[in-house]
N, C-alpha and C positions, 0 to 999 in steps of 0.2 A: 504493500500500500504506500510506502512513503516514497519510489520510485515512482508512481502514481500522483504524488504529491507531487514530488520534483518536478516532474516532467509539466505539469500545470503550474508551474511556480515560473518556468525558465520559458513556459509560453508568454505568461502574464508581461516576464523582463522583457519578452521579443516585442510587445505590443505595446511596452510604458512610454518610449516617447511619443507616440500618436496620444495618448491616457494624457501625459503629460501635458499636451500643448494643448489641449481641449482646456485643461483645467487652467492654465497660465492666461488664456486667451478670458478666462470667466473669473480672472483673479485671486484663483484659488491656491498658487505657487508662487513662490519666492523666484525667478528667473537665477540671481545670483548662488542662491541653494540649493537647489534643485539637486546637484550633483551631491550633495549628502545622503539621496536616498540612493545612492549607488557608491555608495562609501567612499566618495571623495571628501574627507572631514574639512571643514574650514575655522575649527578650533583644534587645539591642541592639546593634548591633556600633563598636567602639572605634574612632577616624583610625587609618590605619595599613594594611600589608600583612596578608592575612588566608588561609590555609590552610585548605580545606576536604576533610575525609573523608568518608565516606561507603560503614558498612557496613550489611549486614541485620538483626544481631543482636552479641549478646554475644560470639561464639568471631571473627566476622568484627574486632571492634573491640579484643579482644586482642594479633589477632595483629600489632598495630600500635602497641600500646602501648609498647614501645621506641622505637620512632622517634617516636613523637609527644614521650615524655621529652625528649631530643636535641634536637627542634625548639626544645620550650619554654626552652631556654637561650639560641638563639638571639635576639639584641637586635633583630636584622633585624625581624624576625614581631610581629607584636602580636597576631594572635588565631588560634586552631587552632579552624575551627566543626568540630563532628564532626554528623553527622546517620545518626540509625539509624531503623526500623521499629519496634520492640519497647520495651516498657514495662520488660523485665529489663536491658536497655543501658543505658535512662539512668542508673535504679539503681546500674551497674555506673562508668558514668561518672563518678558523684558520690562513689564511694566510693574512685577515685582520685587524687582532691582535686588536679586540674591547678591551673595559674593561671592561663594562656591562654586554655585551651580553653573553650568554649560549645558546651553541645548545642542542639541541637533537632530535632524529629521530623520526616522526610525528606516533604514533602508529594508530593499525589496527582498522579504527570504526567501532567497536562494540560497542554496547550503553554502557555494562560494563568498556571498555576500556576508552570510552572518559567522563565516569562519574571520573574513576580516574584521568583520567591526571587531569582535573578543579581539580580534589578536592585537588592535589599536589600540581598544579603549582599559582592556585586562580588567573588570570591574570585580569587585570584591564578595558582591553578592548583586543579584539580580532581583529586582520588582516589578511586578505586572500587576497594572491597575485594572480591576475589572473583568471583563473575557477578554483578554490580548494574549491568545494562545496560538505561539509560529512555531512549528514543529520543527523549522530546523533551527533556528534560534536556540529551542530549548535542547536538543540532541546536542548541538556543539555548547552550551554552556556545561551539562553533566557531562558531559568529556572533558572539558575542564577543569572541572571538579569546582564550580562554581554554584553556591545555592541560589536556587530557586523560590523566589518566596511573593504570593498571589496574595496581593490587599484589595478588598472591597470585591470580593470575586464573588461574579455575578456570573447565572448561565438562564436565559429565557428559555422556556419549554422549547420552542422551535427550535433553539439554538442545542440544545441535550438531544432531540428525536436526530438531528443531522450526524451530531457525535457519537449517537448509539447506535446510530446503522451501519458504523466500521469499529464496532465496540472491539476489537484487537487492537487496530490501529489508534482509538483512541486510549485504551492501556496503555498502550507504551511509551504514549507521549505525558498522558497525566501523571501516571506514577512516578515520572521523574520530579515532578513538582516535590520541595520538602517540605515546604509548610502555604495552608491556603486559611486565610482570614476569612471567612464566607460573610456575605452582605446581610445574606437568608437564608430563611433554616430551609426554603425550597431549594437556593441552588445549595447548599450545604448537603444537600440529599442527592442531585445530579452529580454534586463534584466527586462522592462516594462511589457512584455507580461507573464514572468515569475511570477510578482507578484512582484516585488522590489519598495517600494514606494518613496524612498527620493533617486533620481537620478541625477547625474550631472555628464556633459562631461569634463573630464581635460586631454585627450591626453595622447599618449605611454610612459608612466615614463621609458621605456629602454632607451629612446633615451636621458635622465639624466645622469650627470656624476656628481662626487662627484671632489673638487674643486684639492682634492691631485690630482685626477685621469690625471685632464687638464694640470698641473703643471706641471707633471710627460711627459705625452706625448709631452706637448709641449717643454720642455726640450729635450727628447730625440732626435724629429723631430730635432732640432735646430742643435744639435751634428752630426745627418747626414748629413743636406743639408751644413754643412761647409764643410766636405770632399768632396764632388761630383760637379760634373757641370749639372746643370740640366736646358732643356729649357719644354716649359708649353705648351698645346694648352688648351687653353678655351674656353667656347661656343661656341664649333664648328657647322658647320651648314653640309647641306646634299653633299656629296661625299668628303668633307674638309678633312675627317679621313683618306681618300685614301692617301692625299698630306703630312696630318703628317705621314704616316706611311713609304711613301717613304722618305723623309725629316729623319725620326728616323736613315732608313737604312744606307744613308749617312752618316749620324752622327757616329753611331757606330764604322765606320771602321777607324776613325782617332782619337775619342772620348771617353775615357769612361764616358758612360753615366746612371744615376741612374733611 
């Protein structure tokens, strides 16, 4: 099966500049980066121990943004690469002004590809956000003898029935995973049937905020509800919404109301 994979992997590579230019043409690629996802790096990485993450977009790379805070204090680390798919993450990246951290854009797996990036980047352990499961990514990391370790791992029914129709071939990819965070005790139950052996439930790390993030909102909240008048309904019960909604109406017309 994973010659099978290959062989649809190194079609995908035949077809990605065409892929490519659709998406550059719709602003969805970086022109001068681009060649990251074919392992031409345009950073460098520092001596030292090196942390690598690894989500699909923006909502996957937030939801880690506290922990990557926290790392970067540590003196241990000298570099956190992060690698995403999407052009709106690195954006997102850059506008969080790490110090550590280095992006780059998650190249195409191909088992060629993902033997280079390891052999570039040598990261100390591996993390995947969510379902970011590349089969030869993960093969050459445990040849490396690099851990594998799945935060916020999520698997949607459709996404497990696809997995379970080559349930060998997905053994042999899952089990090399060493430890998976599960989001939910549903996919906590896929990841099981998948072959993932060291499993534990810790809940949706989106729903995490990083401590600037609360400081930040809860400031700003503060600075509006001084200007406005604002009245509340809470816990409201069955046809209640009718009575605030008329109560709002009233309100409005003698009130500005937020």
């Amino acid at each position: 099966m994973i010659i099978l994979y290959r062989f649809l992997i190194n079609l995908v590579l035949v077809i990605s500049p065409l892929i490519l230019l659709v998406r550059l043409l719709k602003k969805k690629e970086n022109l001068i980066r681009l060649k990251e996802k074919f392992c031409f790096f345009t950073k460098k990485k520092a001596s030292g121990k090196l942390l690598w993450f690894h989500g699909a977009s923006v909502g996957e790379l937030q939801s880690v943004v506290p922990l990557i805070q926290k790392l970067e204090k540590n003196k241990e680390i000298k570099n956190i690469l992060i690698t995403t798919n999407t052009l709106s993450s690195s954006i997102v990246v850059k506008k969080l002004n790490f110090k550590k951290v280095i992006h780059q854009f998650f190249p195409i797996d191909t088992n060629y590809h993902s033997r280079k990036f390891l052999n570039y980047w040598k990261p100390s352990v591996a993390f995947f956000i969510d379902s970011e499961i590349w089969p030869n990514t993960i093969i050459n990391l445990e040849k490396n003898k690099i851990p594998i370790i799945v935060l916020n791992g999520r698997i949607t029914k459709k996404t497990f029935k696809k997995w379970n129709y080559f349930l060998k071939f997905s053994n042999s990819i899952f089990n090399k995973i060493n430890l998976c965070l599960s989001s939910s005790k549903i996919s906590l139950k896929y990841f099981k049937k998948l072959g993932v052996k060291n499993l534990k439930y810790l809940g949706n790390l989106k729903f995490s905020q990083s401590e600037n993030e609360k400081i930040i909102k809860f400031n700003n909240l503060n600075k509006i509800l001084k200007r406005k008048k604002i009245w509340c309904a809470s816990s409201t019960h069955y046809n209640e919404e009718l009575f605030c909604g008329l109560t709002h109406k009233k309100l409005k017309k003698n009130i500005k109301i937020f």
